[in-house]
N, C-alpha and C positions, 0 to 999 in steps of 0.2 A: 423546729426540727423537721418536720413534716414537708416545710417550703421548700427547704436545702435540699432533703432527700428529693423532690418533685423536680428540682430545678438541676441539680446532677442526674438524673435522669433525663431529663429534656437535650440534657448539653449533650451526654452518652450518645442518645437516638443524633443528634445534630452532626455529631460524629462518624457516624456509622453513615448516612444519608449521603455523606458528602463525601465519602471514599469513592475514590475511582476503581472499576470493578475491568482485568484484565484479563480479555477471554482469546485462550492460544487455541489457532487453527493450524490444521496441516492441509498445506494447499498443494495438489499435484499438477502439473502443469503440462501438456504434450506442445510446447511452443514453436519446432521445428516440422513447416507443411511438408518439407520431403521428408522428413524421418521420425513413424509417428511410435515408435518403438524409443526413442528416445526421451524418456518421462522424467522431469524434474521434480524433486520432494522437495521444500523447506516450510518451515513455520512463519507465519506471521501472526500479529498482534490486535485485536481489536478492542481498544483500551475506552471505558465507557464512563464520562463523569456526568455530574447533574446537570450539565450544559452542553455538551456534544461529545463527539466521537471520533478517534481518530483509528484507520486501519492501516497497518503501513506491514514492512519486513521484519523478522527478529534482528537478521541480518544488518541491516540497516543500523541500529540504535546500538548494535556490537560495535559497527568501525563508528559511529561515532564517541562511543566512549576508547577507545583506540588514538583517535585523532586528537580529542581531547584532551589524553594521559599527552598524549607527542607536544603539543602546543603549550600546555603546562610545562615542562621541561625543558621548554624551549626552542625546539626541533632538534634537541641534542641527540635523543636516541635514534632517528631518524622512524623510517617506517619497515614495519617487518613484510614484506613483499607477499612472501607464501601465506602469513596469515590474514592478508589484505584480500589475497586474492582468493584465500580459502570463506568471503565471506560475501563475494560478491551473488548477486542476486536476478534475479527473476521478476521482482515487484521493486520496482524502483519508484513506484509511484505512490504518491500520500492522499488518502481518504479523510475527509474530515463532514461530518452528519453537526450539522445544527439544528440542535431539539427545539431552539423559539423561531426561528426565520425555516425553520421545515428543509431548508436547503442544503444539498449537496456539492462539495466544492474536491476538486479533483486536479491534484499537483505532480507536474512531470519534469525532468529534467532534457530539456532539449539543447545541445551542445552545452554552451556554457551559463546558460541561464534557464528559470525552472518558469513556464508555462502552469498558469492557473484559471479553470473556465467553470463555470455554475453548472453543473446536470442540468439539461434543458428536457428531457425525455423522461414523465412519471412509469412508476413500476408499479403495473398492473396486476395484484396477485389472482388466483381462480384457487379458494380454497375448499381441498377436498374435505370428505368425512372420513376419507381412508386414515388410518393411526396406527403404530408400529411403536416398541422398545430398542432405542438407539444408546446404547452404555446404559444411566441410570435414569434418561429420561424418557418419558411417553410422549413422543412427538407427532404431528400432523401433518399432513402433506400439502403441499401450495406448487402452481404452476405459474411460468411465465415466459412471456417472450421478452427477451431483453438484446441488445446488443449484438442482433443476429444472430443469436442461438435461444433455442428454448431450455428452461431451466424449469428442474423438480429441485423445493426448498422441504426441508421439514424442519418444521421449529415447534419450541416446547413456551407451554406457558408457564412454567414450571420459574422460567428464569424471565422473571414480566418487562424485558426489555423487547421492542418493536425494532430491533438491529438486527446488521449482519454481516458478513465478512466483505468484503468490497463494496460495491456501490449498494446492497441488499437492503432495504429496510424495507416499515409498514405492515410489516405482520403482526400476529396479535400477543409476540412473544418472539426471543432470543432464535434465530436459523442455529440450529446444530449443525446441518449438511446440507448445501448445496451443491447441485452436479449438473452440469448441460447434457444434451443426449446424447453427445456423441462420445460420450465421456473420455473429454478431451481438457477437461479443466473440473475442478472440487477441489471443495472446504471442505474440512471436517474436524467440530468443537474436538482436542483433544482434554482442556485442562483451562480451568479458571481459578485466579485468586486476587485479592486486594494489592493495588499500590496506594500510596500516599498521594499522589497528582501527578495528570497527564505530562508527560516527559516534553522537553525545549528540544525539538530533532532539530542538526545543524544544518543551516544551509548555505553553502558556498556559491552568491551570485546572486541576480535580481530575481526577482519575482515579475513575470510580464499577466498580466489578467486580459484573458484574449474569452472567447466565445468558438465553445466549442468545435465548430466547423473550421475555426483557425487555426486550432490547436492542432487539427488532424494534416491539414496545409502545411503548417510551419515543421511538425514531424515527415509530414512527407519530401518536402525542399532538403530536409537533411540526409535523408536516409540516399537522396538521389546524387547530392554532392555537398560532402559535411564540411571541407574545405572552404566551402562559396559561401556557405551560411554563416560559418563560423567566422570569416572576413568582412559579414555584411554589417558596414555602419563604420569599422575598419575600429583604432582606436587600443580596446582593451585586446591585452594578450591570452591566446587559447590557453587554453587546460591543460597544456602539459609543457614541461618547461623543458628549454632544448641544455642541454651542457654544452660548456666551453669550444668543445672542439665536437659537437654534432652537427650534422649539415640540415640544414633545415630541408631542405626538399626530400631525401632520407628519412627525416620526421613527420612531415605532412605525409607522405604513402603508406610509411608505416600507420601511420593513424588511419588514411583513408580505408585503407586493409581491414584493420580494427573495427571500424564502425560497419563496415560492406558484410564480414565474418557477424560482426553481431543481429544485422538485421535478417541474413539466411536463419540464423539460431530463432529470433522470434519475428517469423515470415506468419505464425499461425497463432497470430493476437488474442486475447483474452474476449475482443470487441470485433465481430468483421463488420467490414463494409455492406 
């Protein structure tokens, strides 16, 4: 009786260990360089199992359960437009932290295919003795230059995970808040609880594994003519499907308009040059 009792105990803890622990931040964003009164809020996710980490949008994992419900049905219901667009985001990009290879890998969506390169750059932290009460933890202060901006992290050991909301890890415990100094971007831990396992986020189109500096090129070729890029290799059809009687070059401007309007919106990157 004693073995049983030990061994349903073991299993219990085996259980507990290997739930995925999902920690919601609110990230506020000033992404437009001419309008720095224009501040974006939404949540993202930073979902943590016994083998890595993924950071991504709430947003995100909402239209794919959307898209999902749509494709299961068939595409009969079609797509509801306002609530599509009421979901669209700021962080379009997927963080994934591997606890055995130490590695950080970092996924973006450029025209029609999603761009993925390794962090080539370590995060240097300078940790203070300075310490503060943020909600219910007692957290610590850490500095760093990352990304062209210097950044204040404070993390708690309270929650003994070495993560943090974007590319952040290496500390000696969970970042509650990070902020750069111009405070022009921050996380901040709102709320954590258990899922069952890290989520299958959809992704429509290949995967290209380029190196960093590539990534930053092939983002820049687009932003400069998304037309050219999006033709380059020729072959598969862009992203947006024209109807019966749409004129395609009416569709290409309006697109180009689209991508040209999106890059003024975030002219003032999370990462400067």
């Amino acid at each position: 009786m004693k073995k049983l009792s030990m061994l349903v105990f073991i299993l219990f803890l085996q259980t507990v260990f290997a739930q995925t622990n999902r920690f919601v931040y609110q990230v506020t964003m000033k992404p437009d360089a001419s309008d720095k009164n224009d501040v974006k809020t939404e949540n993202a996710y930073l979902d943590i199992s016994p083998e890595k980490s993924l950071f991504y949008s709430e947003n995100r994992i909402k239209r794919d359960s959307i898209m999902q419900a749509n494709f299961r049905s068939g595409g009969a219901r079609g797509f509801n437009r306002e609530q599509m667009e009421g979901l669209r985001s700021n962080i379009n990009y997927t963080i994934e932290k591997d606890k055995a290879s130490q590695k950080t890998s970092f996924k973006d969506r450029i025209g029609r295919d999603f761009y993925l390169y390794e962090e080539d750059r370590p995060i240097n932290w300078k940790i203070t003795s300075e310490t503060r009460k943020i909600g219910e933890y007692k957290v610590q202060k850490a500095e760093t230059d990352f990304g062209g901006r210097k950044w204040t992290a404070w993390f708690t050991t309270d929650l003994p995970y070495p993560d943090g909301p974007y590319k952040f890890n290496g500390l000696p415990g969970l970042i509650v808040k990070v902020e750069d100094d111009k405070g022009e971007y921050s996380f901040d831990l709102m709320k954590n609880y258990k899922i069952a396992e890290l989520p299958a986020l959809n992704q429509f189109g290949n995967t290209v594994k380029v190196k960093r500096i590539d990534y930053l090129k092939q983002q820049k070729k687009f932003m400069e003519d998304p037309m050219a890029f999006m033709s380059q290799g020729g072959g598969p059809t862009p992203p947006m499907r024209m109807g019966g009687n749409a004129n395609p070059a009416d569709m290409r401007k309006r697109m180009e308009e689209r991508i040209k309007d999106e890059a003024k919106k975030n002219s003032n990157p999370i990462e400067l040059p």
